[in-house]
N, C-alpha and C positions, 0 to 999 in steps of 0.2 A: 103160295110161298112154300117151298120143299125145305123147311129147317127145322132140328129136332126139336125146339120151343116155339111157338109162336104167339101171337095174341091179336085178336081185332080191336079190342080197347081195355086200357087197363089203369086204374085209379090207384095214384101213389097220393102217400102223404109225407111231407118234408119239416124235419122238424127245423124249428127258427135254433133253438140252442147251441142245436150241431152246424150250425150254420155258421153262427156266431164265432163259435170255435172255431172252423175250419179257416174262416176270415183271417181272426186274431195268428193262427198258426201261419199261414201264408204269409201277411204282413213279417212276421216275426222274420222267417226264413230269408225272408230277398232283404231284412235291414231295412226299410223303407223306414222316412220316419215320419207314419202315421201311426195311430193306436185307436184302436175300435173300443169306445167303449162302452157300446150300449146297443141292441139292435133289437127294436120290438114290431112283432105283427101282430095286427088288429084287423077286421071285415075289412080288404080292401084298400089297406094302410102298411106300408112297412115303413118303421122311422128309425135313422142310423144317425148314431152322434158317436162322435172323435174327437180328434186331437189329433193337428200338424203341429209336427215338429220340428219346424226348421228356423232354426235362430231363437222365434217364441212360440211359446205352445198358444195356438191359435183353433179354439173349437171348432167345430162345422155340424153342419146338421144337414142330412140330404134325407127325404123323403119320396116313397117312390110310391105309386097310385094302381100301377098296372109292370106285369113283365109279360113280354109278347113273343112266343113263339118265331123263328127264323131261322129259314133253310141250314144247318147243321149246331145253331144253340139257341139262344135266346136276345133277344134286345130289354134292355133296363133304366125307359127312359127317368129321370127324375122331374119328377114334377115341381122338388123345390128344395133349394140348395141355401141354404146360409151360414156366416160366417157370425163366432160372437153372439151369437142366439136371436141375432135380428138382422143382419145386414143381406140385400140377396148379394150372389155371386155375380159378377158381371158376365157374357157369355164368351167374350174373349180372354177371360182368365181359364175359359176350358183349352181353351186353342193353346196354350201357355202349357197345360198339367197333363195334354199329349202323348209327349215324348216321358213325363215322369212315370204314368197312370200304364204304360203299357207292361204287359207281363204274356208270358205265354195263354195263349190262347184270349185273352184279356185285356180289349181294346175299347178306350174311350173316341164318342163320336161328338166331338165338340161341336159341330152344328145345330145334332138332335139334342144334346145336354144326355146322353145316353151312354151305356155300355154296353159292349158285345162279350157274351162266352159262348166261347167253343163249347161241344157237349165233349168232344175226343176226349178232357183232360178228366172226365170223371168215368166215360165208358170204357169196360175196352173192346180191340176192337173185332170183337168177333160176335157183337148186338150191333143188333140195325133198330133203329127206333124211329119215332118222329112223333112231336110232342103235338096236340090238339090244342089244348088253353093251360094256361097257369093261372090259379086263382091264390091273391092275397089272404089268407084265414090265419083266425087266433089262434098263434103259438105258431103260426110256417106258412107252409104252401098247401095246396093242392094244384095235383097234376095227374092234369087226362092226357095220357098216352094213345094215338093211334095207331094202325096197324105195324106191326115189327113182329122181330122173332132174331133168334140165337142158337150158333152153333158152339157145341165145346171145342176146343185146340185138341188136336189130337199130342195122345199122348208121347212125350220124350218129343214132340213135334217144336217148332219153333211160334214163340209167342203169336198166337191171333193166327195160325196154321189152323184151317176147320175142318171137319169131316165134309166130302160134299156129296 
């Protein structure tokens, strides 16, 4: 790979906090009305609890076991969804929240009970990456990066313009 960065493997850690935030921020922007109010990570566990707001504030609780690496983001299937702190979700209530759940780059797969993200919306685009595994750990993530690398934009150049 001829690019002025490069890497054979590279160990990130992702804090849950910022994470949190970035969520609550996001929601906030598009007016959706959900409200994040709680996301924690544990060995192997991340558990997210809300509040839908439409018409009545209706809690939910989604829990997610594993996120799996996929050709340009990730997949986030949940392992366990409930409403009311006990009730499960039925799977055709995902086929229903669809059309609501979609956001750029941010698509739910109601078949798998999963969501897709794009990585575009976080990289830009003049890194080439490809993720190895994501592991659930206390307080975030970890993530092992496989081989990638990065050119700067050249300068007064147009966004994601690279040296080559």
């Amino acid at each position: 790979m001829d690019r002025l960065v490069s890497w054979n493997r590279l160990d990130l850690q992702v804090r849950g906090d910022r994470i949190l935030r970035m969520a609550r921020s996001e929601l906030a922007s598009r007016r959706l009305p959900v409200e994040v109010r709680d996301l924690r990570f544990r060995d192997g566990v991340a558990e997210l609890e809300g509040v839908l707001k439409k018409g009545l504030s209706i809690p939910f609780r989604i829990v997610v076991r594993e996120i799996l690496p996929k050709e340009g983001g990730v997949v986030v299937p949940f392992a366990d969804v409930s409403v009311l702190g006990f009730l499960p979700v039925p799977r055709f209530l995902f086929s229903l929240a669809e059309g609501f759940a979609k956001a750029d780059e941010i698509t739910l797969d109601p078949e798998r009970q999963a969501i897709f993200v794009a990585l575009d919306r976080f990289l830009p685009p003049f890194v080439d990456l490809e993720i190895d595994s994501i592991r659930i750990v206390d307080g975030g993530l970890a993530v092992t990066l496989g081989p990638g690398g990065a050119d700067p934009p050249e300068p007064g150049g147009a966004r994601g313009q690279t040296y080559g």
